[in-house]
C-alpha positions as CSV (number, residue, x, y, z in Angstrom):
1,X,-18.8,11.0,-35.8
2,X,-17.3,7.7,-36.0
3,X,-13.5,6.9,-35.5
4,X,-10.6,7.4,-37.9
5,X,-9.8,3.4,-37.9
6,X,-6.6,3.8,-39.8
7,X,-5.4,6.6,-37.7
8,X,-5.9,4.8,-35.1
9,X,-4.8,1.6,-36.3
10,X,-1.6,2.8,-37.2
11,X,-0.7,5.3,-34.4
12,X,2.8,6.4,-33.5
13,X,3.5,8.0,-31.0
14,X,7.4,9.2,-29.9
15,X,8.0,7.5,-26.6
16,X,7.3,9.0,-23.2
17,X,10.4,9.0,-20.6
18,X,9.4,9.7,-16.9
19,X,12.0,10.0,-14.3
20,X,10.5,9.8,-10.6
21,X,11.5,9.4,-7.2
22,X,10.8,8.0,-4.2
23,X,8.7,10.7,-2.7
24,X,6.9,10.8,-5.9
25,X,6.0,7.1,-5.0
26,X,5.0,8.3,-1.8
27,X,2.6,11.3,-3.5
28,X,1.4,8.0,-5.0
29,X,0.7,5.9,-2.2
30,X,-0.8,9.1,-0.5
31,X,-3.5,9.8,-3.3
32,X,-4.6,5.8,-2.1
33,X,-5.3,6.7,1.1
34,X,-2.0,5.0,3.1
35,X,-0.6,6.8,5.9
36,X,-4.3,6.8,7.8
37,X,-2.7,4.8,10.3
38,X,1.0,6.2,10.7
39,X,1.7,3.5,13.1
40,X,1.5,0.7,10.2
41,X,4.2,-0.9,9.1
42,X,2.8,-2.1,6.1
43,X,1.5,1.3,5.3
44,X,4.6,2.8,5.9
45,X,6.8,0.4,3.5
46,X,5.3,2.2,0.5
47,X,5.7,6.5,2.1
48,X,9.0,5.9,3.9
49,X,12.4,5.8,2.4
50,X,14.6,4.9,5.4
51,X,12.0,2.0,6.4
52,X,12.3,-0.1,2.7
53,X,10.4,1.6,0.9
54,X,8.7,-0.1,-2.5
55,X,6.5,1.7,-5.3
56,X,3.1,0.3,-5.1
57,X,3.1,-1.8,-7.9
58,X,-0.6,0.1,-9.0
59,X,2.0,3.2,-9.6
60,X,2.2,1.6,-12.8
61,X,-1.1,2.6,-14.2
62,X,0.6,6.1,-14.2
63,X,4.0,6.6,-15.1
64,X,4.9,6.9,-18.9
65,X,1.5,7.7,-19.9
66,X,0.7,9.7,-22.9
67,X,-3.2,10.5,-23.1
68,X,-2.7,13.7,-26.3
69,X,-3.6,11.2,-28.6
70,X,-7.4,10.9,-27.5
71,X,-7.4,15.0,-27.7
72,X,-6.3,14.8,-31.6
73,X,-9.3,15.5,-34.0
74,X,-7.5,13.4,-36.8
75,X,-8.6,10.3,-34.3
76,X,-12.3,11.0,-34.7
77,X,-13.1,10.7,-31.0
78,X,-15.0,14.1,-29.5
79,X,-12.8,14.1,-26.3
80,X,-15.6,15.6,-24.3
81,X,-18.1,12.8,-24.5
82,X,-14.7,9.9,-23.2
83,X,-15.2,8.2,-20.2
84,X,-12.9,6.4,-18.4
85,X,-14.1,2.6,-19.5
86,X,-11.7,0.0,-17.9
87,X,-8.4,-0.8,-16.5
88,X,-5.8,-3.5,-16.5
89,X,-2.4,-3.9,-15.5
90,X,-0.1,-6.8,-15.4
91,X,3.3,-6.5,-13.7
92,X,6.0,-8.5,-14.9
93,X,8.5,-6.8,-12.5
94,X,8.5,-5.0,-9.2
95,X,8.9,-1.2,-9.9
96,X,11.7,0.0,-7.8
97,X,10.7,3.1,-5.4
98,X,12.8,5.7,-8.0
99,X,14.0,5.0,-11.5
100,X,13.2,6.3,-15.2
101,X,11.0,4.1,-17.0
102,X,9.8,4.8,-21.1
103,X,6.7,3.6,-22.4
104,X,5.3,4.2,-26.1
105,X,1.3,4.1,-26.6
106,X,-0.6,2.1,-29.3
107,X,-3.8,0.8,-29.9
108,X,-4.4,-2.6,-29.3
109,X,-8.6,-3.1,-29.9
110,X,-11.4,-1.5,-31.0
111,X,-15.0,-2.2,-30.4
112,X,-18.1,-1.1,-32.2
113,X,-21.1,-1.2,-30.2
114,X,-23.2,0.5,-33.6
115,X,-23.6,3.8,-35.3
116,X,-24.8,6.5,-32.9
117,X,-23.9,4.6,-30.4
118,X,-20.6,4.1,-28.6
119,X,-16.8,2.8,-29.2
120,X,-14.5,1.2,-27.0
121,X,-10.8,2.0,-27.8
122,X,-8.2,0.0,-25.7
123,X,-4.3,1.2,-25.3
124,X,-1.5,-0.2,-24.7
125,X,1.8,0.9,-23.2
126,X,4.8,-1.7,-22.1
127,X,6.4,0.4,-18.7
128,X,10.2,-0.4,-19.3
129,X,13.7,0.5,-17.4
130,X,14.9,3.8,-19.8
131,X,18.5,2.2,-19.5
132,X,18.4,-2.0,-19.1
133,X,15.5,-2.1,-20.4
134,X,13.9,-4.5,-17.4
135,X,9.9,-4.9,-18.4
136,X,7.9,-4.0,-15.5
137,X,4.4,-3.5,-16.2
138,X,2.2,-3.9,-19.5
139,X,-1.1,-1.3,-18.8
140,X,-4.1,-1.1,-20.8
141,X,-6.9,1.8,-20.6
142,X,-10.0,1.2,-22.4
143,X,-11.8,4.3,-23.5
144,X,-15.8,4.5,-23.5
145,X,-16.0,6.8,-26.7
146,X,-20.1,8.0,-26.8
147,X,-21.6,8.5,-30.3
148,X,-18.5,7.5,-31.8
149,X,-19.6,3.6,-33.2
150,X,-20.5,2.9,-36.8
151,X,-17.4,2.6,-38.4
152,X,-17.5,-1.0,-38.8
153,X,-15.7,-3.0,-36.7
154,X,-16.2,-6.1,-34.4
155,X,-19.0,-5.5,-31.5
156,X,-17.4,-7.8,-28.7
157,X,-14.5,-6.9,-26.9
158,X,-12.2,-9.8,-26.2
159,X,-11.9,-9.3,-22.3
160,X,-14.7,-11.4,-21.2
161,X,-17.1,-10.3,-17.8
162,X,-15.6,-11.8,-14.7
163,X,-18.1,-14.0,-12.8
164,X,-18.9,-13.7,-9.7
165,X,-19.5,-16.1,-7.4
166,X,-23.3,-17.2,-6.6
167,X,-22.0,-16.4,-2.8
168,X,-20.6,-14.7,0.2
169,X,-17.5,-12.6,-0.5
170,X,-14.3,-14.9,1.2
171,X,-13.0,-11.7,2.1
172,X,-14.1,-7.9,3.1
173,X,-12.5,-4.3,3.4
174,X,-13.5,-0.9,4.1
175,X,-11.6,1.9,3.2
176,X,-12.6,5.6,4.2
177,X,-11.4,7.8,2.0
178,X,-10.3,11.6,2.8
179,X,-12.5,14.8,1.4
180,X,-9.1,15.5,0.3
181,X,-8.4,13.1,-1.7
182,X,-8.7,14.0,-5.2
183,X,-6.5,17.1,-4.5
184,X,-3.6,14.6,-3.2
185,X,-4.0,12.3,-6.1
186,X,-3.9,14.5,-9.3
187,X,-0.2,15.2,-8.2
188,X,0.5,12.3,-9.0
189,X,-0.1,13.6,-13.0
190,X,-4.2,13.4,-13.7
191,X,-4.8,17.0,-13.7
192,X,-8.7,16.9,-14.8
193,X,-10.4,19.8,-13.4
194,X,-13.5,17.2,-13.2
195,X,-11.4,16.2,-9.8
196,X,-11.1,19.7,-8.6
197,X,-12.8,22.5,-9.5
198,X,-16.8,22.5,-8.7
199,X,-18.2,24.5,-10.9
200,X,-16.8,21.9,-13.8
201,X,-17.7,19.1,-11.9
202,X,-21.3,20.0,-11.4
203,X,-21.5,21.1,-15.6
204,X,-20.4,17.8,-16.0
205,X,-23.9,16.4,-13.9
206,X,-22.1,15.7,-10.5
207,X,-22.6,17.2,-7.4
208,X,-19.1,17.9,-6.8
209,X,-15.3,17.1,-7.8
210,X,-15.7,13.0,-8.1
211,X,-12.3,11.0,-7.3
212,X,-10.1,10.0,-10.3
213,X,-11.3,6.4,-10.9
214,X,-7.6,4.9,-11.2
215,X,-7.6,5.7,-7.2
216,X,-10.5,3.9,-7.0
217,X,-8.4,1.2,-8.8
218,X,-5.6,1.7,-6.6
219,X,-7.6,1.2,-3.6
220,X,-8.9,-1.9,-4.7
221,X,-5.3,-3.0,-5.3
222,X,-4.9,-1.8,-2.0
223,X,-7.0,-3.9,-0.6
224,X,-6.4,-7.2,-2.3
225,X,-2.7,-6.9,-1.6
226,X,-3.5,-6.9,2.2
227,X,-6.6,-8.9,2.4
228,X,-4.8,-12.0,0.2
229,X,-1.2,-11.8,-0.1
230,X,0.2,-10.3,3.1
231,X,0.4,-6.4,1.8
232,X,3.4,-8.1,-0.6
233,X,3.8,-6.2,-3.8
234,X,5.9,-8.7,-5.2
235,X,3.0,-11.1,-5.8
236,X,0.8,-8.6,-7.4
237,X,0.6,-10.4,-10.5
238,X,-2.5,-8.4,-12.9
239,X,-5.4,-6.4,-11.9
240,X,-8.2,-5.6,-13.7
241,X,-11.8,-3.7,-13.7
242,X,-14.3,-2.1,-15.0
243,X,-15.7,1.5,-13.9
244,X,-19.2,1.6,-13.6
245,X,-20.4,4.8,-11.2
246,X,-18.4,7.6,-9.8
247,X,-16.9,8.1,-5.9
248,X,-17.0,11.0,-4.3
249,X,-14.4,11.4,-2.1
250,X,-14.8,11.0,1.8
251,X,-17.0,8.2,1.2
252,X,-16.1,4.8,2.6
253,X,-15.5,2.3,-0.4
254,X,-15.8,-1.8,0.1
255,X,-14.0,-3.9,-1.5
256,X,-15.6,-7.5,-1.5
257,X,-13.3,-10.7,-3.2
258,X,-14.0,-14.2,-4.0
259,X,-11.1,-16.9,-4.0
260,X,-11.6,-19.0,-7.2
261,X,-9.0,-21.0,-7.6
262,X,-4.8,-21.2,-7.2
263,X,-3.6,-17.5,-7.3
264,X,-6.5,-16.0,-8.8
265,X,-9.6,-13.9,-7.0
266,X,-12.8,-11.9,-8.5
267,X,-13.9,-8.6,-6.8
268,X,-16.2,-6.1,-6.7
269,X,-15.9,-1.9,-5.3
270,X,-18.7,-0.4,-4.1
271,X,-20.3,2.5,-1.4
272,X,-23.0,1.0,0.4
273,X,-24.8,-1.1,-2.8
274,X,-23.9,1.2,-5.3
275,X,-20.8,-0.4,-7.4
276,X,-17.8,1.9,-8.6
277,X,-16.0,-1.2,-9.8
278,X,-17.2,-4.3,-11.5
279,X,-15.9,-7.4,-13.2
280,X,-12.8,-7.0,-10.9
281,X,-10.4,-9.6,-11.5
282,X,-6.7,-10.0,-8.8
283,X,-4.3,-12.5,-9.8
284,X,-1.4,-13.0,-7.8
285,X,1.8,-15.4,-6.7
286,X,1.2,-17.6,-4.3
287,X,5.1,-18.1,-3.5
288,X,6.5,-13.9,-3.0
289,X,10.0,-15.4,-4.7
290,X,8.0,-15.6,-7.5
């Protein structure tokens, strides 16, 4: 069935208001694996409240977010065939570690890749302060719709591949990640069963619960954030990717990054040499007054 372009086209949704606070920013940073060493500072800055505490600026890709629109018939999309395509964030602001942000949903591109074949729908939601108003984050979520192309519309999506670099990685991290995992995350809102309860997972062809794939993205974020700017939020300046196989968790995920050029870096995620993330892209301040 292909998509309902004018319903989609000309969605409104009422906006969503989320108030959190600071331990919720901990949950956060917990479903991304900090706190495995409890002696790191730099860990720590993002669970602890009386030691400066900061929201990871990933947090983004989850507050505010309003997902019933995909589960509406009217839309066209059969919500059991949706995979979770790509990801991007850009902050504009750091988030502070408890606040009440609004953010209102609306579709920004569509892709037709043919009929029977798939669609690519691409939201976007601007994460703002719910009283001044400050713009922190602007997060898009690109939808992998299967069987729903034909309706017409353009075949190339405007976010090009990110090339990577005919070389060595500049830079390397592994990052266990706890059986656990899943469990902690999807308190942070994601409440799939996919990522906790077996018998669904292995209906849906996996051997078990998979991890949500925006912890995968956090991770990565993770990892970029301490590998090239110091573990300093406030030069996180857009991250972007593109999911290509699940993770399990308790497996050990790699991030690999190449420099290439002035604030700006291309990476990969993978277990052993098969990718999770691909066409990763990390731009970031190079001054943290920025």
């Amino acid at each position: 069935m292909p998509l309902n372009v004018d319903y989609l086209k000309n969605l409104e949704r009422e906006p969503v208001i989320q108030a959190y606070d600071w331990r919720d920013a901990a949950i956060y940073a917990l479903g991304l694996g900090y706190g495995s060493d409890p002696t790191d500072s730099g860990q720590l800055r993002f669970l602890d409240r009386e030691q400066q505490m900061q929201a990871h600026p990933a947090m983004a890709n989850v507050l505010a977010y309003d997902g019933a629109w995909l589960r509406d018939p009217a839309s066209g999309i059969d919500y059991l065939r949706v995979v979770h395509g790509e990801q991007e964030m850009e902050i504009h602001h750091p988030l502070p570690p408890e606040g009440r942000v609004t953010a209102r949903i609306r579709v920004e591109e569509l892709v037709d890749k043919g009929a029977g074949r798939a669609a690519l729908v691409t939201a976007c939601r601007e994460i703002r302060d719910a009283e001044d108003g400050t713009h922190y984050a602007t997060v898009r979520n690109t939808a992998f719709c299967r069987g729903a192309g034909g309706f017409g519309g353009k075949s190339v999506q405007s976010r090009q591949p990110q090339e990577i670099p005919d070389r060595a990685p500049d830079g390397s991290a592994d990052i266990p990640t706890l059986p656990q995992l899943a469990l902690i995350y999807r308190l942070s809102g994601d409440l799939n069963p996919l990522h906790s309860n077996p018998e669904i997972a292995r209906k849906a062809g996996f051997d078990r619960p998979i991890l949500h794939g925006l912890s995968t993205f956090g991770i990565a974020c993770r990892a970029l954030m301490a590998g090239i700017v110091g573990n300093e939020p406030r030069q996180v300046r857009k991250l972007a990717g593109r999911f290509s196989a699940p993770i399990y968790p308790g497996e050990t995920l790699t991030i690999d990054w190449w420099r290439k050029g002035p604030g700006q870096a291309a990476f990969i995620a993978r277990v052993g040499e098969r990718r999770v993330l691909s066409d990763g892209c990390f731009a970031y301040h190079q001054n943290p007054a920025q």
